[in-house]
Residue frames as a rotation matrix with the C-alpha (Angstrom) as fourth column:
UNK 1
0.890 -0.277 0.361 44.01
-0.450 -0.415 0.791 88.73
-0.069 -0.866 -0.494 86.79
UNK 2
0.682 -0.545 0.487 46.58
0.518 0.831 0.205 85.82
-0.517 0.112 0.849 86.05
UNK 3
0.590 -0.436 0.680 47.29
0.759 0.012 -0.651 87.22
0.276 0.900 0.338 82.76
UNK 4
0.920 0.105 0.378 48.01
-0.005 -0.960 0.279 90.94
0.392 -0.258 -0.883 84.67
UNK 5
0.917 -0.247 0.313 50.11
-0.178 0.447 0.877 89.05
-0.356 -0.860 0.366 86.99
UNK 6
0.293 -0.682 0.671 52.27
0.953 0.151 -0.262 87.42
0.077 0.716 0.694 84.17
UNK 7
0.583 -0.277 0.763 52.58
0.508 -0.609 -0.609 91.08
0.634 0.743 -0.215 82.53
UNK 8
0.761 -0.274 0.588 53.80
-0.590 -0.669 0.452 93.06
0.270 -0.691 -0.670 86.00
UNK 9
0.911 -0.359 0.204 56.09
0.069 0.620 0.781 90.63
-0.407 -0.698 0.590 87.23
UNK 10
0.260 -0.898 0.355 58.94
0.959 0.196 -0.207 90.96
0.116 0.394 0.912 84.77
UNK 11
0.403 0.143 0.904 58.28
0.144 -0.985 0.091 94.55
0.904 0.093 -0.417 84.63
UNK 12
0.996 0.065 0.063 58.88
-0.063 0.007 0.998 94.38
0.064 -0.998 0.011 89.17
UNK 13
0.852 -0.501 0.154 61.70
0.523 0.789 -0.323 92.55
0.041 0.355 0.934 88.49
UNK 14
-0.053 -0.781 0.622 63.68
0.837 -0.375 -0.399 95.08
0.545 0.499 0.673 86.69
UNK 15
0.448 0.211 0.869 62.43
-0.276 -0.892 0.359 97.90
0.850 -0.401 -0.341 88.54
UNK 16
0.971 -0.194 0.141 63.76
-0.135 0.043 0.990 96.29
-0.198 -0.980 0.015 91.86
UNK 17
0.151 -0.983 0.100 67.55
0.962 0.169 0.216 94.89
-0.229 0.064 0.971 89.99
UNK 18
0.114 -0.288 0.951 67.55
0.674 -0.680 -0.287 98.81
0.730 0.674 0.116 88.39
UNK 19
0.505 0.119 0.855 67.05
-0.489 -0.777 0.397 100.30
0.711 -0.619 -0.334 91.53
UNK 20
0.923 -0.383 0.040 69.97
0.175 0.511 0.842 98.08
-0.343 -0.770 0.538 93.09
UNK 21
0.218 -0.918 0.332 73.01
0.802 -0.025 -0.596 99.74
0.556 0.396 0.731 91.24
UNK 22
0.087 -0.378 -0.922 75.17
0.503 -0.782 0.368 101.87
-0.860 -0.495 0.122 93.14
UNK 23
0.537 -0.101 0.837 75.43
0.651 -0.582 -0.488 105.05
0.536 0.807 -0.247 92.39
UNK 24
-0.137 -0.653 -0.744 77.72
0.726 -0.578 0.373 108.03
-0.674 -0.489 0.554 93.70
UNK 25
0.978 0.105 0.180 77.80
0.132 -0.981 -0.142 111.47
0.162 0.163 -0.973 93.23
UNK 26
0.204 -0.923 0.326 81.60
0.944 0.097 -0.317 112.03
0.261 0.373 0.891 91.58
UNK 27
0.891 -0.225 -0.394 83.44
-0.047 -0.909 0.414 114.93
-0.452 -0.350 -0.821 92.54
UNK 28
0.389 -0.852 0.350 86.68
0.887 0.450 0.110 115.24
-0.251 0.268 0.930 90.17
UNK 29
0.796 -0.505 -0.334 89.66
-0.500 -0.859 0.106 118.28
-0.340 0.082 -0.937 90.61
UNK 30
0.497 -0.826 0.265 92.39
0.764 0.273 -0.584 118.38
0.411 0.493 0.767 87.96
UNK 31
0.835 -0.121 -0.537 95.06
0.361 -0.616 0.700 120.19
-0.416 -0.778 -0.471 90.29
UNK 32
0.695 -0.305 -0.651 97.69
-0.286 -0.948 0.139 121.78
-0.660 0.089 -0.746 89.85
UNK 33
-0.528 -0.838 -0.137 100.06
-0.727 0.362 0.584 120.09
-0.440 0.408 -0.800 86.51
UNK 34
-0.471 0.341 0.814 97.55
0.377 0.912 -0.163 117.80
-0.798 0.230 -0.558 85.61
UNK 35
0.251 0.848 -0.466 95.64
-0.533 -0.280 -0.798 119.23
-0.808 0.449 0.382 82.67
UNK 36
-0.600 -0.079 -0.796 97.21
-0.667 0.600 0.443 116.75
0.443 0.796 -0.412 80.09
UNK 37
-0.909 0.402 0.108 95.08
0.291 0.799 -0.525 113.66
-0.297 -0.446 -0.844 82.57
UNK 38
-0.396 0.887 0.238 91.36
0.806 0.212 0.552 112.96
0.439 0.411 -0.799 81.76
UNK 39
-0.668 0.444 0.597 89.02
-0.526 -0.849 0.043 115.48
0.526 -0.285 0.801 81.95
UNK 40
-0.525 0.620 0.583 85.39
-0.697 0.079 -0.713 114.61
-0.488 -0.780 0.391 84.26
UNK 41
0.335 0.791 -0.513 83.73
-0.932 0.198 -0.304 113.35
-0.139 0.580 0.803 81.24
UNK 42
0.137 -0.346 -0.928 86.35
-0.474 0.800 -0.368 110.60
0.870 0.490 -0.054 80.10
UNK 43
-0.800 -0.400 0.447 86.79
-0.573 0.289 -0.767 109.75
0.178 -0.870 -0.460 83.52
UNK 44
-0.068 0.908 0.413 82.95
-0.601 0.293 -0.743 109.07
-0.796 -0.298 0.526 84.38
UNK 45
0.580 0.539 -0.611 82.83
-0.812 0.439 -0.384 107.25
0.061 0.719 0.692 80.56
UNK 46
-0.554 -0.696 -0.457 86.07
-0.570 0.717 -0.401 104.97
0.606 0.038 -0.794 81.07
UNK 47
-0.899 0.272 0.344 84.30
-0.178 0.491 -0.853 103.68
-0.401 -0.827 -0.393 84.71
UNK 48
0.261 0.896 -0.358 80.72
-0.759 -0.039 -0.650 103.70
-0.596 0.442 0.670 82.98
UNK 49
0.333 0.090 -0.939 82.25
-0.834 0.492 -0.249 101.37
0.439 0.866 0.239 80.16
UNK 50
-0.786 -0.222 0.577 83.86
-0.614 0.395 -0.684 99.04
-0.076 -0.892 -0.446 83.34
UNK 51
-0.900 0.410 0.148 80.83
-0.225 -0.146 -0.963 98.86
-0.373 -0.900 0.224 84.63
UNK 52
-0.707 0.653 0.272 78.12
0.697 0.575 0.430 98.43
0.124 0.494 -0.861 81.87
UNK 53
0.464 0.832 0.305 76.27
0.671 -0.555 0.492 101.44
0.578 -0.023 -0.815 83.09
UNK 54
-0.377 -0.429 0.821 76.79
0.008 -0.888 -0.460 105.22
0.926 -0.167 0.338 84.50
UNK 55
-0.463 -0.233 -0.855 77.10
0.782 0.346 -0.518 105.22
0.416 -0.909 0.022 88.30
UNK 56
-0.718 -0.163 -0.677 77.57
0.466 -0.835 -0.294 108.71
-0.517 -0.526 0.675 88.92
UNK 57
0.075 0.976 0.202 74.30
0.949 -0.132 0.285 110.57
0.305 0.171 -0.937 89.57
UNK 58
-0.430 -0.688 0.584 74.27
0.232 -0.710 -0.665 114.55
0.872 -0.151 0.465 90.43
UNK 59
0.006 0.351 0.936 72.36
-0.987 -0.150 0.062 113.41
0.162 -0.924 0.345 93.77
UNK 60
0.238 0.295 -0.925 73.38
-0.335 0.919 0.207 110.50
0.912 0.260 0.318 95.36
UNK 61
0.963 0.183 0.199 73.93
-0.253 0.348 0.903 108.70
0.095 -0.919 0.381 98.56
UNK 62
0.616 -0.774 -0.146 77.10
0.634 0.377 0.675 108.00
-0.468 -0.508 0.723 98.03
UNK 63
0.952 -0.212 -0.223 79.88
-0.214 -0.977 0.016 110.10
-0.221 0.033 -0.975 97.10
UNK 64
0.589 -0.741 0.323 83.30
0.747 0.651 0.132 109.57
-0.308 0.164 0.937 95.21
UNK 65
0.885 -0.294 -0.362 86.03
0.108 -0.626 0.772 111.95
-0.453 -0.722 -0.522 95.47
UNK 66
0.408 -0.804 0.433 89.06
0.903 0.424 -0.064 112.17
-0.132 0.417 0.899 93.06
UNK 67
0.898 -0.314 -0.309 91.70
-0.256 -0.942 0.215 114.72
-0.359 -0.114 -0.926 93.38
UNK 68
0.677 -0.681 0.278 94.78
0.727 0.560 -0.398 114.49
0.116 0.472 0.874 90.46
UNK 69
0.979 -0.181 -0.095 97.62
-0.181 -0.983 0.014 116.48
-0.096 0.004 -0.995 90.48
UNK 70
0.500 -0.830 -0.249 101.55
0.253 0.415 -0.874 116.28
0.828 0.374 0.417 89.35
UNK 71
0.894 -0.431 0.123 103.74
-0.090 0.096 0.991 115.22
-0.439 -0.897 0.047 91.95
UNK 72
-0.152 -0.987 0.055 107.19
-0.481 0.122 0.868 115.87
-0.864 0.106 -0.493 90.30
UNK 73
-0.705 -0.292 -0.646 107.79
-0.691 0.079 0.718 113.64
-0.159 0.953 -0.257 87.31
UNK 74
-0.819 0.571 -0.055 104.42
0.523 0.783 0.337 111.42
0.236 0.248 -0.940 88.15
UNK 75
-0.422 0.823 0.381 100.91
-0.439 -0.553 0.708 111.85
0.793 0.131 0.595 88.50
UNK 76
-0.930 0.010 -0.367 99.14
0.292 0.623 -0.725 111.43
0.222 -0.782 -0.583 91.50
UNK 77
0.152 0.988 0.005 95.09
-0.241 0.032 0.970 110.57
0.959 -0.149 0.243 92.23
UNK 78
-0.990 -0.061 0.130 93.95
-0.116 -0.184 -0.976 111.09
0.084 -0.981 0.175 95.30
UNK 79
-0.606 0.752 -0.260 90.40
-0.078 0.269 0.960 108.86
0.791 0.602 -0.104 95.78
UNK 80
-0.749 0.422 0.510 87.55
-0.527 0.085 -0.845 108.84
-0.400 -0.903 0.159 98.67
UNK 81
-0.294 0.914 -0.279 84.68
0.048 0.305 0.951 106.96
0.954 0.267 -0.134 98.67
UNK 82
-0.892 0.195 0.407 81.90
-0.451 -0.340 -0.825 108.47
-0.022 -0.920 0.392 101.13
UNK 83
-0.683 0.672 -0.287 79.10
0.650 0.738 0.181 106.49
0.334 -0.063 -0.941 102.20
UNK 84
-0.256 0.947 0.193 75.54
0.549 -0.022 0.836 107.44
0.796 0.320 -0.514 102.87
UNK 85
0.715 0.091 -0.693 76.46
0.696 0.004 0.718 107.83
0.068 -0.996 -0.061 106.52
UNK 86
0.894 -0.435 0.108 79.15
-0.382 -0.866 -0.324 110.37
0.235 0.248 -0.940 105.58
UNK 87
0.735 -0.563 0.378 81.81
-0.240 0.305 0.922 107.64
-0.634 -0.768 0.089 106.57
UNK 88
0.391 -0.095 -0.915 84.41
-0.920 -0.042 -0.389 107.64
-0.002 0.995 -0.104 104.54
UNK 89
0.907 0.346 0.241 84.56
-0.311 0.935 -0.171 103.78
-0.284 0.080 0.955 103.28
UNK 90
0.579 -0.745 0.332 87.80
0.803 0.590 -0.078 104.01
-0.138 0.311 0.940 101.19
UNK 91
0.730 -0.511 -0.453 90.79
-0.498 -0.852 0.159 106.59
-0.468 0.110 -0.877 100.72
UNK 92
0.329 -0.719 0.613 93.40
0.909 0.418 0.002 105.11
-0.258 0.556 0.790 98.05
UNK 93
0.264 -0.538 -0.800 96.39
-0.547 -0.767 0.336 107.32
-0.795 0.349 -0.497 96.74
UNK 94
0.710 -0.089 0.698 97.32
0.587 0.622 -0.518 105.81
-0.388 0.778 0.494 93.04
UNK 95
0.098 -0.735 -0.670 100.26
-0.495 -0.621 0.608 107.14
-0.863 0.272 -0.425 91.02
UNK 96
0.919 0.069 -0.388 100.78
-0.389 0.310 -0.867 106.90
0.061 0.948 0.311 87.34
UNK 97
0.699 -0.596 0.395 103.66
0.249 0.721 0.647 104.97
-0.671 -0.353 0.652 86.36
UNK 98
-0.277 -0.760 0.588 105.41
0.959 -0.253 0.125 107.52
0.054 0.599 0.799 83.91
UNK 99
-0.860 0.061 -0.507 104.98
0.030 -0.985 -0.169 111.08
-0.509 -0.160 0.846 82.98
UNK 100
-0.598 0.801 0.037 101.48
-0.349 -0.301 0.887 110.14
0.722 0.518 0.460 80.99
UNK 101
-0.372 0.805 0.463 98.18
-0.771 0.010 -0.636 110.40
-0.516 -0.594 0.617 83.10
UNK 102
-0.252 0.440 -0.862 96.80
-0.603 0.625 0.496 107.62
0.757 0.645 0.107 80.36
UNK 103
-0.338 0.517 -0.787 97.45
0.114 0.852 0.511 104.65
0.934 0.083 -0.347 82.60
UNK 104
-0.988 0.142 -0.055 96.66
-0.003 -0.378 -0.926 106.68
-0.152 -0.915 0.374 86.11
UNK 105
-0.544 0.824 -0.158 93.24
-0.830 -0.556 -0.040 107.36
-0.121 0.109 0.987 84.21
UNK 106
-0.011 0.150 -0.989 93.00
-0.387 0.911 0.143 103.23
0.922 0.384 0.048 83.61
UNK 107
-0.706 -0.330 -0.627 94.06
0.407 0.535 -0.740 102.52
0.580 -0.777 -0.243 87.07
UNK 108
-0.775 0.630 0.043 91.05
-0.546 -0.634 -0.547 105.18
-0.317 -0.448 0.836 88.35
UNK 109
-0.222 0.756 -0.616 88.50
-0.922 0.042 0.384 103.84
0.316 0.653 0.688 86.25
UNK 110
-0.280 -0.010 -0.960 89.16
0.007 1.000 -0.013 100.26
0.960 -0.010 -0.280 87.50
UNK 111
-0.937 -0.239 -0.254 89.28
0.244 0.071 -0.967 101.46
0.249 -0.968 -0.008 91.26
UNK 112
-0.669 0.743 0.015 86.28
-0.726 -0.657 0.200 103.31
0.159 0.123 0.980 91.00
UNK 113
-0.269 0.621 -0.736 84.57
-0.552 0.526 0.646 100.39
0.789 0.581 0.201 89.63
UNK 114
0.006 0.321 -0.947 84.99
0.198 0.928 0.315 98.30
0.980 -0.190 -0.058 92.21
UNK 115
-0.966 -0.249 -0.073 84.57
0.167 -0.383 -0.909 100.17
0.198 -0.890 0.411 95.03
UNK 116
-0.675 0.737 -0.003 81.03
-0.689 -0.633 -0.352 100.81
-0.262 -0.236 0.936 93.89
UNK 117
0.619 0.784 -0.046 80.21
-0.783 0.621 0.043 98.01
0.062 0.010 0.998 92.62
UNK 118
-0.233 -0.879 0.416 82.06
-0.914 0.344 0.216 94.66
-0.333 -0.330 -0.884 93.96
């Protein structure tokens, strides 16, 4: 019984820290001027490499929101973060800092991160 004990416990463990990462259900619209800026995929891997692991689930209690699109000679991201309760927690606007989406897609990836996981 001891020995059982021993063997389940580490096993609990992880099951209870694995089932404490946020996750969010991403929503991401390249709008209108933006198709040179990250597609969904590099977006979700850039925050995923942040992070140490992939957040974004395609059912999830929470709910992150990203809407890019060229505003004149800059990009502009347009971020929510909805909570379980449907409240929305955060709303950041983020603008790139030239005509490349590169470091808009660095400055997402970081926000992301820590909005879901602080």
């Amino acid at each position: 019984m001891r020995r059982t004990a021993l063997v389940l416990l580490p096993l609990l463990l992880f099951a209870r820290t694995a089932s404490a990462t946020p996750t969010a259900k991403l929503t991401y619209v390249r709008g209108e001027g933006a198709a040179a800026c990250a597609d969904e995929a590099s977006l979700r891997q850039a925050v995923a490499a942040r992070l140490g692991y992939d957040p974004f689930r395609p059912v999830a209690e929470n709910a992150v929101s990203v809407d890019v699109r060229r505003v004149g000679p800059r990009f502009v991201a347009h971020v929510k973060l909805i909570d379980a309760d449907s409240k929305e927690r955060g709303d950041r606007e983020l603008q790139s800092k030239s005509d490349d989406c590169g470091d808009l897609t660095s400055t997402l990836a970081l926000t992301i991160s820590i909005a879901l996981d602080p």
